[in-house]
VEXDREN-2710 file (C-alpha; in Angstrom, 1 decimal):
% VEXDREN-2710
k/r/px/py/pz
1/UNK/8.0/19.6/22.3
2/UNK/5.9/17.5/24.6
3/UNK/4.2/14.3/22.6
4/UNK/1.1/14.7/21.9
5/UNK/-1.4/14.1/18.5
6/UNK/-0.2/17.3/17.5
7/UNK/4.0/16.7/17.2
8/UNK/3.8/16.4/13.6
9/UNK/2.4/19.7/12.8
10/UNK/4.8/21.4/10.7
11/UNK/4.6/25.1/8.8
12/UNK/3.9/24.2/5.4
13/UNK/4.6/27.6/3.9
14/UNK/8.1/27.2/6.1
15/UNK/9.1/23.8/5.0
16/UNK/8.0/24.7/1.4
17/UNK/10.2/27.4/0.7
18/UNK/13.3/25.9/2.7
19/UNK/12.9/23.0/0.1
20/UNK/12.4/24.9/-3.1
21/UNK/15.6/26.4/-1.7
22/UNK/17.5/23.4/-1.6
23/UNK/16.0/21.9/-4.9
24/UNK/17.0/25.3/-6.5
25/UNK/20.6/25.2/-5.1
26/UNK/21.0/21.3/-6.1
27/UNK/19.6/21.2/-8.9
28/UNK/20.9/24.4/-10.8
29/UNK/23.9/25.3/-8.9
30/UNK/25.4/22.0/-7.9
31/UNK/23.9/19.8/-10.5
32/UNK/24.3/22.9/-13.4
33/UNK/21.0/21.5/-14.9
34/UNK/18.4/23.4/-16.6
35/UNK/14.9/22.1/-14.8
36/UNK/13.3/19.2/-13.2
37/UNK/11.7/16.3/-14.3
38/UNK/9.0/14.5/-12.3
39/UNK/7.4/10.7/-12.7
40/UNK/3.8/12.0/-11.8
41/UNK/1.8/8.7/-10.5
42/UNK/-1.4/10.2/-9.3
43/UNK/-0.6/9.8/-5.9
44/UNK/-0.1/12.4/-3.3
45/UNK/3.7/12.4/-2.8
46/UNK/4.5/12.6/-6.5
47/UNK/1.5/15.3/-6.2
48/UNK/3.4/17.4/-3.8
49/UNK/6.6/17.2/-5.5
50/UNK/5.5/18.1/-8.6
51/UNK/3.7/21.4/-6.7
52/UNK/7.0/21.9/-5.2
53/UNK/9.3/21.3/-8.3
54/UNK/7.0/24.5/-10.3
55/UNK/7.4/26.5/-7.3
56/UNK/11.4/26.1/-7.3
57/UNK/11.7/26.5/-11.3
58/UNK/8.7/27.6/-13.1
59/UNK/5.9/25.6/-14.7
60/UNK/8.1/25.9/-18.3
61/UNK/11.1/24.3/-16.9
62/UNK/9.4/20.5/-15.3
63/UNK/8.3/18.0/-17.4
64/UNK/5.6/15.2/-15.8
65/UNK/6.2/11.7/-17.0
66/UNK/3.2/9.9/-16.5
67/UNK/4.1/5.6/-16.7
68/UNK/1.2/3.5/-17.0
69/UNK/1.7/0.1/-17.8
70/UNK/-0.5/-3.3/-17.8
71/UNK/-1.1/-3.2/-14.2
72/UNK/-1.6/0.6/-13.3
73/UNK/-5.3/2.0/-12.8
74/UNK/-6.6/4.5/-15.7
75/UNK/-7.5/6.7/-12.4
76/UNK/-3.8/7.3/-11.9
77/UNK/-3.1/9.0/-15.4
78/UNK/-6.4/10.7/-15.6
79/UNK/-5.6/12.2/-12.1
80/UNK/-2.5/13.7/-12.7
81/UNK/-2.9/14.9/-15.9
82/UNK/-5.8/16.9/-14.7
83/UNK/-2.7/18.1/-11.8
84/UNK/-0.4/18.5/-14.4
85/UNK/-2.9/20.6/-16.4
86/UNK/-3.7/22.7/-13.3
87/UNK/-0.3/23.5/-12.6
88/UNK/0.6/24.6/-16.5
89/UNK/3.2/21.7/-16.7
90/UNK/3.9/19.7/-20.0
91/UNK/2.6/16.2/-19.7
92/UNK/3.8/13.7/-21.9
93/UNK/2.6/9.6/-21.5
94/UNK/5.3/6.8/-21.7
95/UNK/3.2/3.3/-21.3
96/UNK/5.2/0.9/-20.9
97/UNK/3.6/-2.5/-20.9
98/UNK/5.3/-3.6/-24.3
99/UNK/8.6/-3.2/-22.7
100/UNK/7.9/-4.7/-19.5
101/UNK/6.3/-7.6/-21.4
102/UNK/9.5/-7.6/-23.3
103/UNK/11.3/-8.2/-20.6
104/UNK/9.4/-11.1/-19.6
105/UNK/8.0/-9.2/-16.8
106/UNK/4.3/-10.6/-16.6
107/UNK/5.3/-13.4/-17.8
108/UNK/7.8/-14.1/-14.7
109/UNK/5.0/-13.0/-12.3
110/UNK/2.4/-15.0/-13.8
111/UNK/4.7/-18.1/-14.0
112/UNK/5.9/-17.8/-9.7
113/UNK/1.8/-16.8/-8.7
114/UNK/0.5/-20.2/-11.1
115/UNK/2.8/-22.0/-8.5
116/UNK/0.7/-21.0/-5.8
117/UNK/-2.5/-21.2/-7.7
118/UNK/-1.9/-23.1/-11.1
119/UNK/-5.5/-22.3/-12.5
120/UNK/-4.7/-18.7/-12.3
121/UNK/-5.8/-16.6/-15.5
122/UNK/-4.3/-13.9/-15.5
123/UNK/-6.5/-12.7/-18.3
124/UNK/-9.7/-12.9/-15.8
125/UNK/-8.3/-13.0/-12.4
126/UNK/-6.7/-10.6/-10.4
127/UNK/-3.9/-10.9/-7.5
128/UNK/-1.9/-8.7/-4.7
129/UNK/0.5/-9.6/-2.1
130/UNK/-0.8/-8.2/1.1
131/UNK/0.4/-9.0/4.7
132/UNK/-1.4/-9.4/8.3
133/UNK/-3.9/-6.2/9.0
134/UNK/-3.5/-7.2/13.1
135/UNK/0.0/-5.3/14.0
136/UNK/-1.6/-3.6/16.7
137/UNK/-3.1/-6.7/18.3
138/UNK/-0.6/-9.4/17.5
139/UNK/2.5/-8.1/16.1
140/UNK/2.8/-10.7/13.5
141/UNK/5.7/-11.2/11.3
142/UNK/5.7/-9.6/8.0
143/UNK/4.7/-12.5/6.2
144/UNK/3.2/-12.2/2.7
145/UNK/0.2/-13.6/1.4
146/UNK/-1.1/-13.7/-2.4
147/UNK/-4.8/-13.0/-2.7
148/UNK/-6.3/-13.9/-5.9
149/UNK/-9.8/-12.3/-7.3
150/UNK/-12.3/-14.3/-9.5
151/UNK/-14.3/-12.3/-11.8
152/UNK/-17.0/-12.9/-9.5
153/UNK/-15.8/-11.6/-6.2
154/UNK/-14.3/-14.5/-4.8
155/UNK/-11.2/-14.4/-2.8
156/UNK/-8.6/-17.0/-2.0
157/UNK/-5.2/-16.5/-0.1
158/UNK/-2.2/-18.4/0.6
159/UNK/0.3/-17.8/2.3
160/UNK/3.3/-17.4/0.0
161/UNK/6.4/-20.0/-0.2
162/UNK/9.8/-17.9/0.0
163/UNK/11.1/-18.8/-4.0
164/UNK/7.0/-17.6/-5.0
165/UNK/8.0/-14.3/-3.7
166/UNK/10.9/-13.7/-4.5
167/UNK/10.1/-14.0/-8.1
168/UNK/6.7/-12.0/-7.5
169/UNK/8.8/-9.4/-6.2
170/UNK/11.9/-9.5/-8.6
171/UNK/9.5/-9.6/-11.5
172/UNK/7.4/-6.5/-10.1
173/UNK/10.4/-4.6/-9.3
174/UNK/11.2/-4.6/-13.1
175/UNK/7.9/-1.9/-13.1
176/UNK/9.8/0.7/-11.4
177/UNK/13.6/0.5/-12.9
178/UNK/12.0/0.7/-16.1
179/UNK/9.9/4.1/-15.1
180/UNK/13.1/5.1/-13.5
181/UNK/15.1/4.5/-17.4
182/UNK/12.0/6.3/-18.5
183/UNK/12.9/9.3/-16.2
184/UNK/16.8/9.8/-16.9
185/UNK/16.2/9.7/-20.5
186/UNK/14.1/12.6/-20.7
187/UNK/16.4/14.0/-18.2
188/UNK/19.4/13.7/-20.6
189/UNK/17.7/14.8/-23.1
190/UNK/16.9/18.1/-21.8
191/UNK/19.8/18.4/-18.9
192/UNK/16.9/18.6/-16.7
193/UNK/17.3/16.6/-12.9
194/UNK/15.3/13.5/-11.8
195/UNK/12.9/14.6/-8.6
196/UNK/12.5/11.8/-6.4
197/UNK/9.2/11.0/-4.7
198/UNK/10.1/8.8/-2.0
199/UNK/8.9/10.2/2.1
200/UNK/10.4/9.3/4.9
201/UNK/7.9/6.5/5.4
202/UNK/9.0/4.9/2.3
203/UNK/13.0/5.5/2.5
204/UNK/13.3/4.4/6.4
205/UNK/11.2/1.6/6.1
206/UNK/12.2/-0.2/2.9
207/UNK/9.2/0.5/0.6
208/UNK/10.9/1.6/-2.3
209/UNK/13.1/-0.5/-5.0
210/UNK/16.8/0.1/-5.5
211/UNK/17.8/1.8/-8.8
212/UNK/14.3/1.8/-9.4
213/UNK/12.3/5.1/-7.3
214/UNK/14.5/4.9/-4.9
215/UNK/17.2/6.6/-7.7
216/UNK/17.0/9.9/-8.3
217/UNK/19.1/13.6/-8.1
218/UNK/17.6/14.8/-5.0
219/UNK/15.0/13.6/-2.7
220/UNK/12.8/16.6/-1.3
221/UNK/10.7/14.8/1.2
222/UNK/12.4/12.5/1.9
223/UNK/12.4/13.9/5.3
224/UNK/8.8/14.3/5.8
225/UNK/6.4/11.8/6.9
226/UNK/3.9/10.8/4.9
227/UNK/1.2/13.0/7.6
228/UNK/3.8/15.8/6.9
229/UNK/3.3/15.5/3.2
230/UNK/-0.3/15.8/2.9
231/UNK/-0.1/19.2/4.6
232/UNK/2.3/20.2/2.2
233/UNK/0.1/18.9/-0.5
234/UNK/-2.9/21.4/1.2
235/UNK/-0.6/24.0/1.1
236/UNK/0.3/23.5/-2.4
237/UNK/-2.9/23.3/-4.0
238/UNK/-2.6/19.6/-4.8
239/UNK/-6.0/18.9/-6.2
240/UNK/-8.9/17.6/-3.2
241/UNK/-9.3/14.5/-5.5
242/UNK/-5.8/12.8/-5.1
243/UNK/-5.3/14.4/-1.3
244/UNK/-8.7/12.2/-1.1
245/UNK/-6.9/9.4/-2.7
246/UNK/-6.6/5.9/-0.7
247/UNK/-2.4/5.5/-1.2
248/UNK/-1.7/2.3/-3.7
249/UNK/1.0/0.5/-4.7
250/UNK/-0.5/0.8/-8.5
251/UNK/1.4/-2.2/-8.8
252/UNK/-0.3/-5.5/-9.3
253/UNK/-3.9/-6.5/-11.2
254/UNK/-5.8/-5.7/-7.8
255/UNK/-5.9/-2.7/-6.0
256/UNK/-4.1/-2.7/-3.0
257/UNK/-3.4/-0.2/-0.4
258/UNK/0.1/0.5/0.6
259/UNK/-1.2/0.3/4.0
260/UNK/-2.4/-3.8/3.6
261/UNK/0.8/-4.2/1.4
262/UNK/3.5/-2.7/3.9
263/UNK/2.7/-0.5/6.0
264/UNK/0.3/-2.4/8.0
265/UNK/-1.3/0.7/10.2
266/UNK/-3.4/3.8/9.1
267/UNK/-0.7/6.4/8.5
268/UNK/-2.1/9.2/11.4
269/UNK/-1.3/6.5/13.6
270/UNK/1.9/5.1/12.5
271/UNK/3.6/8.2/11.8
272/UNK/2.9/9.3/15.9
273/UNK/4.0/5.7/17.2
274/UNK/7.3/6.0/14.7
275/UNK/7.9/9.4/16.1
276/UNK/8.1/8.4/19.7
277/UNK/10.5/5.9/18.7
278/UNK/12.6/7.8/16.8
279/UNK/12.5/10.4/19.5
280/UNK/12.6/7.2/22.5
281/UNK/9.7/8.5/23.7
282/UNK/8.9/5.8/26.4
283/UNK/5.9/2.9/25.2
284/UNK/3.4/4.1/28.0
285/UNK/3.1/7.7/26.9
286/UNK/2.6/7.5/23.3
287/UNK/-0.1/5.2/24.3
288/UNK/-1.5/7.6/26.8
289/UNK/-1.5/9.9/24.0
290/UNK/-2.8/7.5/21.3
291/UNK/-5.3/6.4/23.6
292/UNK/-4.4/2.6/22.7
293/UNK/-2.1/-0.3/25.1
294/UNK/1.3/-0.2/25.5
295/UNK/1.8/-3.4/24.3
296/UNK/0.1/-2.2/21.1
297/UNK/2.6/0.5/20.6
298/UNK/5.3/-2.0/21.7
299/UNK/4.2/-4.3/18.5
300/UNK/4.6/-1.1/16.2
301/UNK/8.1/-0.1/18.0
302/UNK/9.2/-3.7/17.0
303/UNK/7.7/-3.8/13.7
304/UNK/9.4/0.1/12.5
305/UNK/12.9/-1.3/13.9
306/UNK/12.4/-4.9/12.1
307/UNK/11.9/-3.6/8.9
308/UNK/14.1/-0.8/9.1
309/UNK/17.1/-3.1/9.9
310/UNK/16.0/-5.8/7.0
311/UNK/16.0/-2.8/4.5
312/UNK/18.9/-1.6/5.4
313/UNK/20.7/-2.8/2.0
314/UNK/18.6/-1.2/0.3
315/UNK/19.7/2.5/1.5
316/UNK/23.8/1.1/1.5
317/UNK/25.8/2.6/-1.1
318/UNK/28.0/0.4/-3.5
319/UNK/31.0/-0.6/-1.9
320/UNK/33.9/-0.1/-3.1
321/UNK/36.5/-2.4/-2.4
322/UNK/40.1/-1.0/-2.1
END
């Protein structure tokens, strides 16, 4: 296919039923389990799954988990129970701030982000880690900043020390093993599989968490970009309000866009630059294309290949040592 704004165009009534065919065959046949379970987040690419997991087995046979915790917005859990509802899927609520805080979760965040800013309250202030918004124009490392909120609308950032973010990180990573715990219990429970939510976006580039949503039984678009998945979510009947939905992490006290948190570029234009690498589509005629400079989609070229070879532990198997 010639590149053009179009390349990514798939059949979503095609791609639908050739994954319902695999999740059906994995999940019954090899797996021998009775239905699926699904952590529904409010976003669009658990949205999509979930459509997809009541097309392979039947509304009676999914459960949605819905995982809120200290952090998470109350639009998340109101918007997919209202999908859950709309699909005819049971809907249960697992909050899990008491564990998390059990864990010394908040407390291990709060204690790296007061080493950046020791008057932080993190009964009154709010905080995200975001990274340079300029990847077309300067292709800038990916190096992390922690924005603090006042009540009032101020804004500070610094940039953040390596041992700060480490622990940031660690202690927010603790958010999605435990949702991921939350998942394979009910599993067990009912011999039902674990759906994973994780596109191609996230998987290739590193923007998931190991043994955290980045564990699962099968992975049904995993494949898809994440352009790919909203016009699966179109076909699906995913409700207008989270297709309308500006993707989050969901994961710190501010809200913050997976694009100023990883991703760095609106995903329409991502997705095209990524495939013309992936397909070694020369520089000059995505840009053509794109209508941007090649040394714009040069930075991008760099950026997809830099992360993707950083991440790359985090899509190695164990290794076993013989």
């Amino acid at each position: 296919m010639e590149f053009g704004t179009d390349v990514l165009t798939i059949n979503p009534e095609h791609e639908t039923a050739h994954i319902v065919s695999k999740m059906r065959q994995s999940v019954q046949h090899d797996f021998r389990r009775k239905g699926a379970i699904v952590g529904l987040s409010g976003g669009i690419d658990s949205a999509t799954v979930l459509g997809l997991a009541v097309k392979a087995f039947g509304p009676s046979r999914v459960l949605a988990v819905m995982m809120p915790e200290a952090h998470s917005s109350p639009i998340s859990e109101e918007y997919a129970a209202r999908l859950a509802a709309q699909y005819e899927v049971v809907a249960i609520t697992e909050d899990l701030t008491a564990g998390l805080a059990g864990l010394g979760c908040y407390t291990r965040q709060n204690d790296a982000v007061r080493s950046v800013f020791p008057d932080y309250d993190p009964s009154l202030d709010e905080i995200k880690l975001v990274l340079p918004a300029d990847l077309l124009e300067r292709g800038s490392l990916n190096v992390y900043s922690l924005s603090l909120t006042r009540p009032g609308g101020e804004e500070r950032r610094k940039v953040l020390p390596v041992a700060a973010y480490l622990q940031i990180v660690a202690a927010s990573n603790m958010k999605q093993r435990a949702r991921m715990l939350m998942l394979y219990y009910h599993a067990e429970e009912r011999n039902y599989a674990v759906i994973g939510t994780a596109n191609r976006n996230e998987h290739a580039q590193g923007f998931f968490v190991k043994y955290g949503d980045g564990g699962a039984d099968i992975q049904p678009i995993q494949h898809l970009y994440k352009t790919q998945v909203y016009q699966l979510a179109e076909y699906l009947g995913v409700t207008q309000e989270i297709i309308d939905r500006t993707p989050t992490t969901d994961t710190y006290s501010a809200e913050c866009s997976q694009e100023e948190f990883y991703f760095r570029l609106p995903f329409k234009q991502m997705d095209l630059i990524w495939y013309g690498l992936d397909n070694d589509i020369p520089a000059a005629k995505v840009a053509t294309a794109l209508e941007i400079s090649v040394i714009q989609v040069e930075n991008v070229y760099r950026d997809l290949a830099q992360k993707a070879r950083s991440t790359e532990y985090l899509r190695a198997k164990p290794l076993m040592v013989r």
